[in-house]
N, C-alpha and C positions, 0 to 999 in steps of 0.2 A: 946788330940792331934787334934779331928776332928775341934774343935772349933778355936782352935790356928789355923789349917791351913786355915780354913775359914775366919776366921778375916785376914789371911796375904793374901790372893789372893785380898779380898774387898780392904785392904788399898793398896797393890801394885798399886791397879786400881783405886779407888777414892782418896786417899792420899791429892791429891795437889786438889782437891775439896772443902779441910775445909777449906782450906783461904778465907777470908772473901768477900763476894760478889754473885750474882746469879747468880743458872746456868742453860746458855739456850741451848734448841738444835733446830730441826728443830719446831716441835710440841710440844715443849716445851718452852713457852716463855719467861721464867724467872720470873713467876708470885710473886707480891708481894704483891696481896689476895689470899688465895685458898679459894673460897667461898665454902657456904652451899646449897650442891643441891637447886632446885629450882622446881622439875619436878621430877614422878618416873622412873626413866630406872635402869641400869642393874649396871652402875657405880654408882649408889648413896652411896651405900655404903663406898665404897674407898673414894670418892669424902665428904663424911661426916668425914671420920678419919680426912682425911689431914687437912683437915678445923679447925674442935678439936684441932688436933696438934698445925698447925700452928698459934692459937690464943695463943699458950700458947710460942713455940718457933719463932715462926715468919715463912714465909713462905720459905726463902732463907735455913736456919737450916732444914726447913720441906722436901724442895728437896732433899738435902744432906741425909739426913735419909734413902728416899725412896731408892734413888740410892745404896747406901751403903749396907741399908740393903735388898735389893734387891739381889745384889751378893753374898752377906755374905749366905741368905737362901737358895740361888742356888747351891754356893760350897758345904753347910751343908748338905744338902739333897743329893744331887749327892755323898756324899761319905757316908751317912747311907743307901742309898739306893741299893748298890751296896751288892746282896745276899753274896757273901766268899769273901775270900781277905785279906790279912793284910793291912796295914799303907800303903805300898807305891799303892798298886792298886787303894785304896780309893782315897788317897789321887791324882792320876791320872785322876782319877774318877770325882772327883771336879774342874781338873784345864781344863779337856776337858770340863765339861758344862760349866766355868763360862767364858773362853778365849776363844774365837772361834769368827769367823766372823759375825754370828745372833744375838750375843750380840753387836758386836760393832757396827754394822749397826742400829741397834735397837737404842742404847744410841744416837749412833749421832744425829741421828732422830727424836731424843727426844721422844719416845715412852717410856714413863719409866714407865705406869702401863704395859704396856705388857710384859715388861721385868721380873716386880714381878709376872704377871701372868706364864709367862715362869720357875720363881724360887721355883714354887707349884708344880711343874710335875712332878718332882723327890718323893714329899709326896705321891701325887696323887698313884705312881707305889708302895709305900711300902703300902700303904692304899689296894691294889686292892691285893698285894701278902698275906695278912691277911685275906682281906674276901676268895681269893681261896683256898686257903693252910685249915683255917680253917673258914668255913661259919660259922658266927654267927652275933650278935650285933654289937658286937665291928667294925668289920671289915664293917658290910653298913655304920656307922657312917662314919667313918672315909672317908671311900669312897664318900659320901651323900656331908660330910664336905669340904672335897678337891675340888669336883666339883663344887660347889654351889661356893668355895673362887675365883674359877680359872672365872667362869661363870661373876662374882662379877668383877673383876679385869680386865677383858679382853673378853667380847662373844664372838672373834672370835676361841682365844686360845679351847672353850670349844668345838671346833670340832674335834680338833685334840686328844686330853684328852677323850672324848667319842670314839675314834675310838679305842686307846688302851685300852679304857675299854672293849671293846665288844671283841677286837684280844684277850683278856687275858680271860676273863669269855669263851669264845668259847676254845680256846686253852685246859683248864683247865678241862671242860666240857667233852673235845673226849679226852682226856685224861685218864679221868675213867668213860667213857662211860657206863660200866658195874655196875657202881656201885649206882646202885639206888638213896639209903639211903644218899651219896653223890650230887647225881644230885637235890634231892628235897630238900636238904639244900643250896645245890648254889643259885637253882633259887630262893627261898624262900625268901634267904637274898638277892639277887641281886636285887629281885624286890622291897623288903622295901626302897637299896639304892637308887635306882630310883624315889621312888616314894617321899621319902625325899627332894632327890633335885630336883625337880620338886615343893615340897612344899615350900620350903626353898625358890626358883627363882620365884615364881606364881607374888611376887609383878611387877617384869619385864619383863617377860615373856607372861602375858595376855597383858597387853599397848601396846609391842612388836609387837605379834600377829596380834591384832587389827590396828595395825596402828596408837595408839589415842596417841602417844607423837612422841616427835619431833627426838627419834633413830630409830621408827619403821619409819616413816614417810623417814625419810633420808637413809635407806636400802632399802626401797621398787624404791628408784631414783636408786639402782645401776643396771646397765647392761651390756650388752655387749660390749657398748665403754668400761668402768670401766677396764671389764679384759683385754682387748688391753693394754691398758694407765698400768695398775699396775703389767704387766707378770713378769714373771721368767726373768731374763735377762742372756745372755751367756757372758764367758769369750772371750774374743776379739782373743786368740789363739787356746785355747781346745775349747771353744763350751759349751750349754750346762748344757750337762748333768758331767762333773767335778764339772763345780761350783756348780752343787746343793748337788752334794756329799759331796762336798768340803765347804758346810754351806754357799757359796756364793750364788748369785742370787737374791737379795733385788733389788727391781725395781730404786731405788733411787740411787743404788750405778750407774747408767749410767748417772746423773743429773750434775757430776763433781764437785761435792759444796763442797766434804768432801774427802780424800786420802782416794784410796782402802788400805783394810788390807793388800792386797797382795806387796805394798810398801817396810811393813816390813818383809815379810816370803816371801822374792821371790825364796826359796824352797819349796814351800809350795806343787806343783804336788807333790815332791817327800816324804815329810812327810805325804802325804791325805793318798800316797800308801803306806808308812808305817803300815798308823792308819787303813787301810782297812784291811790289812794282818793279824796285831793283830785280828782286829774284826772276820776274818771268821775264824783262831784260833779258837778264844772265838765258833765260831759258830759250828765248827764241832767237838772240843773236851767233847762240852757240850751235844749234841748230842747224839754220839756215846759213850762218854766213861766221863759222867760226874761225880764230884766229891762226895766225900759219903754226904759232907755235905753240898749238893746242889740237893738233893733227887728229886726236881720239874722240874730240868734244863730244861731238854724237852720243855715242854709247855711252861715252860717262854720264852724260848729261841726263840721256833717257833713266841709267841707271839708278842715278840721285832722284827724280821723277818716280818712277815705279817704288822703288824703295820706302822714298818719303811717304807716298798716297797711303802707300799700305799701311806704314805706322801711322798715320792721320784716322785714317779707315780702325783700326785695332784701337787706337789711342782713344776715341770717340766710345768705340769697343760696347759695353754692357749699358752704357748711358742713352744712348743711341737704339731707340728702340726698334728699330728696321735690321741695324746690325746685331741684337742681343741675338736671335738665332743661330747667328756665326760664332758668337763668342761660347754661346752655351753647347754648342755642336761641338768646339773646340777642346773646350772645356773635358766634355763627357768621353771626346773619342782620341785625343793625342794627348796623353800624359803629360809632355814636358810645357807646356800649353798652361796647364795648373801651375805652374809657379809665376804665372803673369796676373793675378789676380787683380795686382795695381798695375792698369792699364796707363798710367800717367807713366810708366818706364819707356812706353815707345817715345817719348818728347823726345829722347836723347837723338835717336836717329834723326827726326824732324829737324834738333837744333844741328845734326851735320850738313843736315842739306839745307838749309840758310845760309853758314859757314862756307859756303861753296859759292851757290846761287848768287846772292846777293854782292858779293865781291865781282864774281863775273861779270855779273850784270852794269856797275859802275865802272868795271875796266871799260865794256863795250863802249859804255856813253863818251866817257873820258875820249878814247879810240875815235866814234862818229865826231866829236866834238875839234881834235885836232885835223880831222880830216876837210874840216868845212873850211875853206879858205876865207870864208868871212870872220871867222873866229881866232885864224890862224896865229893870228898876231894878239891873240885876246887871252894872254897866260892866265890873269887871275880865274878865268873860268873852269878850268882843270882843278885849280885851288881850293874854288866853293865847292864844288863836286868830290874830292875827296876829302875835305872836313866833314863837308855833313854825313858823308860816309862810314866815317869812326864818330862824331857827333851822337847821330841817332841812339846805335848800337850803347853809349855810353849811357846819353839820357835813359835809355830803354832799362834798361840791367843796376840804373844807380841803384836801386835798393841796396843790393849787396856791399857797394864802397863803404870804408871808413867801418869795420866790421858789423856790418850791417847797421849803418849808423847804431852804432850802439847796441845793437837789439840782442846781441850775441857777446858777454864779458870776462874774462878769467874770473874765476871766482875759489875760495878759499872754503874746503872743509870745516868745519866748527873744532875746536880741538880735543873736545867732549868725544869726538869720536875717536880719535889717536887714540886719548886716554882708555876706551870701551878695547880698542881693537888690543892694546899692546896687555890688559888682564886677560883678554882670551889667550892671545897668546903665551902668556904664562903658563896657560895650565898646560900639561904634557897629553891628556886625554880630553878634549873639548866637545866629541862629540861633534850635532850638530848646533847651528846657530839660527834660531827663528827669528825672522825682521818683523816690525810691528812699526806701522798700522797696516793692516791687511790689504794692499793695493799693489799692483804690478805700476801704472801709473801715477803719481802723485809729485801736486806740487813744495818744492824743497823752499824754506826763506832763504836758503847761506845762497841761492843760485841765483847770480845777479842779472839772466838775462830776462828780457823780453818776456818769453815764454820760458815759465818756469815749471811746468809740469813735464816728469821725465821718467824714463825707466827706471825704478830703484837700483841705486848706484850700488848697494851693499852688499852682493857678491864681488864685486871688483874693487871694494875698499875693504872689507876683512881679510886677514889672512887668514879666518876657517872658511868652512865650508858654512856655508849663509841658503836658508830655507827662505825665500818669499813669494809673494801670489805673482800665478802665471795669468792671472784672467785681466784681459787689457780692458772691461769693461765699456766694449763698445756693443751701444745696441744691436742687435740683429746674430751680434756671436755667440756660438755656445762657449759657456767657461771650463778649462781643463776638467778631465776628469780620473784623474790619479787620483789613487787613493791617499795619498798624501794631502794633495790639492784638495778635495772631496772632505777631509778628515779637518782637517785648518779651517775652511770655511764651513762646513758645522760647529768648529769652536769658539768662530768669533761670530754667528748668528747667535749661541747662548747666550754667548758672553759673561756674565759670571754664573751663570745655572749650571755650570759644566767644572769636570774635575780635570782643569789644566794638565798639571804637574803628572798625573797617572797615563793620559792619553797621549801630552807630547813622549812621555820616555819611550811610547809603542812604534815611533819613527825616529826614535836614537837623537832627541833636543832636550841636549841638556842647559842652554842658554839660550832667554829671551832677550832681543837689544826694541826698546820702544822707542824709538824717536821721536821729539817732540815737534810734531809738523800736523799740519791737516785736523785729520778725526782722531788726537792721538787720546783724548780727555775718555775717549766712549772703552778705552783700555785703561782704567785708573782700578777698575777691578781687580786687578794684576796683585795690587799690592795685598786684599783679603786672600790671596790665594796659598791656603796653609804650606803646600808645596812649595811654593815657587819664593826664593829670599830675593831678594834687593842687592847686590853686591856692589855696586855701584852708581852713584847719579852727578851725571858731567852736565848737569844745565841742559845742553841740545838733546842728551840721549841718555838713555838709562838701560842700566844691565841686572837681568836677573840671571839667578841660579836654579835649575828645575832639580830639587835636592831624591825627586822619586826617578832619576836617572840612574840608569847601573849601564858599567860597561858590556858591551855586546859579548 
């Protein structure tokens, strides 16, 4: 059953995914390379599967995968991870982490490793109740293992994943305080896990540190504009601290590109309070009067408690004008603290400890409820009680079903581009290839979703090397400053007062591709440009040649 109902939440939500074509989202551009690292950082690894993969299924099948199985190991995990329970609490369990608003904000977004990093959390917590419960091997492994995948998949996730490690080893610890023999086996093992993944990450971790690649390098640029620009964002009525209880608060969801979740659940205040009630259920029955076969409740319980608060507390973070002193403190004095800039990453932990909470909380009732002899003979009431319990969760998170109703669709390159791609490759020296219209951002017609504004796809659809703008033109950031960067956009501020063809050869472009989208009309210039020939025109896209190019 865990697997059947994991597969049906994945296809409920990617389903209409498999039709043929690529899928893009914000950060995700429909790549149709996934190349092979090139540099050591943190994502090399993930970034080396897909590659693997996608030589063998192609990249468009390789997304699909990721997405799918990304949700599939979220659901799966969120219901084996869930300590007591039958079938419906699990299975509750599974449709709260995998439907919920962090995930669809996330996919829109096209953040799809952080999604799979977000689908390890749920391991991560049976990992950590192995090593507490019993210290040994097994349990830093696994521990060691989960972090190092999550660390691998997403470093920003692995702040939030350390913090429920340390609320649960600390938990666990004052717990059996007394118990020596105990304490010297936690820490024993605790610190092997540590020290594993620490060895396991050192290849990313020391560059990191250093600064001597290009993710240390681009962390050490975030600051304080960063947390303005990326905060927590309030609901336009409540404010706030609902939506972050409520798994909203994604800085993007105020950009207007994509329909809030709340579209479809516009009950949703009243289900949050639903799912809160359940949860402090879960929190005070386990407490006080927890079940036989939940022996640890306590400590766990506190530990999902501490855990969660903090990510609540963080998550609120720089929006939160009482908490901006902590965040800005954080900011300027722990380093790795900078790479949390989008404070909507703590939701993941929050959505663990709902996944938890709230299923407990309806075993308990379920539990008081068999126990009342008035009731005893009253089965349908166990019935309503766990419908509405996978109910809620459903309603809550439909956004996402039926691929995002729509909002998200395969969609088909123009063939004007093949056609562009496959004369560059012809030439044996190509140089480099400048994308035009000048936007890191911009939206595409051929891309049928919802939200059609997205990273330019055109390094991951040439096979040269592809020059485009790195400035995501959001207010309040400063715009790259390479001198490449720097050089391009002085040339398309002239726009024809400037001599193309002389200035790209001084960054090695000898091919301009204009794509006909957006502001492509305010580059028609192109074509007076004595240097620069026309080599080709496919309807969507057009290719020049920069003829004052000489090989390097």
């Amino acid at each position: 059953m865990p697997y059947a109902w994991a597969a049906g939440l994945a296809l409920l939500v990617g389903g209409p995914w498999l039709l043929p074509g690529y899928i893009f989202g914000t950060d995700w551009p429909g790549p149709r390379h996934l190349l092979f690292p090139d540099q050591v950082w943190s994502g090399a690894g993930w970034q080396l599967a897909l590659a693997v993969v996608s030589a063998v299924l192609g990249a468009a099948v390789t997304t699909k995968l990721l997405i799918l199985g990304s949700l599939f190991v979220a659901a799966l995990s969120a219901y084996k991870a869930l300590p007591i329970g039958g079938f419906i609490a699990r299975a509750a369990a599974a449709t709260i982490y995998t439907l919920n608003p962090f995930v669809y904000g996330r996919i829109h977004y096209g953040q799809l490793v952080l999604v799979a990093a977000y689908a390890v959390l749920p391991i991560l917590a049976m990992a950590l109740r192995e090593l507490v419960r019993k210290p040994g091997l097994l349990g830093a492994l696994l521990t060691a293992l989960t972090l190092t995948v999550i660390g691998m998949l997403d470093v920003h996730v692995l702040i939030p994943a350390a913090t429920l490690t340390v609320a649960v080893g600390v938990a666990f610890a004052i717990a059996r305080v007394r118990d020596l023999s105990y304490l010297l086996r936690l820490s024993s093992y605790a610190a092997v896990a540590a020290g594993l993944t620490l060895l396991a990450s050192a290849y990313w971790l020391i560059p990191l540190a250093r600064g001597t690649n290009q993710q240390g390098q681009f962390l050490s640029g975030f600051g304080a504009i960063d947390l303005g620009v990326f905060r927590t964002v309030p609901d336009a009525r409540l404010g706030l601290i609902p939506n972050v209880l409520g798994l909203y608060g994604f800085w993007a969801e105020n950009v207007s590109r994509f329909p809030s979740m709340k579209d479809f659940a516009p009950l949703w205040p009243l289900v949050l309070v639903s799912l809160l009630a359940l949860a402090g259920v879960g929190v005070v029955a386990n407490l006080w009067h927890p079940d036989e076969a939940f022996s640890d409740a306590r400590p766990w319980i506190l530990a999902l408690l501490v855990a969660g608060g903090i990510a609540a507390v963080l998550d609120l973070g720089f929006a939160e004008p009482h908490i901006r002193p902590l965040i800005q403190w954080l900011d300027a004095t722990v380093p790795p603290y900078r790479g949390m800039r989008d404070a909507g990453k703590w939701a993941a932990l929050i959505a663990l400890a709902y996944a938890q909470l709230v299923p407990l909380g309806a075993v308990a009732i379920v539990g008081w409820l068999r126990r009342d002899h008035r009731l005893r003979a009253v089965e349908v009431v166990p019935i309503i009680v766990g419908t509405l319990l996978v109910a809620l969760p459903i309603y809550y998170g439909n956004g996402l079903l039926f691929g995002m109703h729509g909002e998200i669709q395969p969609s088909a390159y123009p063939a004007g581009w093949y056609a562009a791609d496959r004369l560059l490759l012809a030439d044996r020296e190509p140089g480099t290839t400048l994308f035009l219209p000048w936007h890191l951002y911009l939206k595409f017609g051929f891309i049928k979703n919802t939200n059609a504004v997205i990273a330019t796809p055109a390094p991951s659809f040439f096979a040269v090397p592809v020059l485009v703008s790195a400035d995501p033109e959001i207010p309040g950031m400063r715009p790259p400053n390479t001198p490449e960067q720097a050089l391009l956009s002085r040339l398309v501020a002239a726009r024809g007062g400037a001599d193309w063809p002389q200035a790209l050869s001084t960054i090695n472009v000898k091919y301009v591709l204009l794509a006909r989208e957006v502001d492509w009309r305010d580059y028609q210039f192109l074509d007076q440009q004595a240097g620069l020939m026309k080599v080709g025109d496919y309807g969507s896209i057009a290719l020049y040649e920069n003829l004052a190019w000489h090989a390097p």
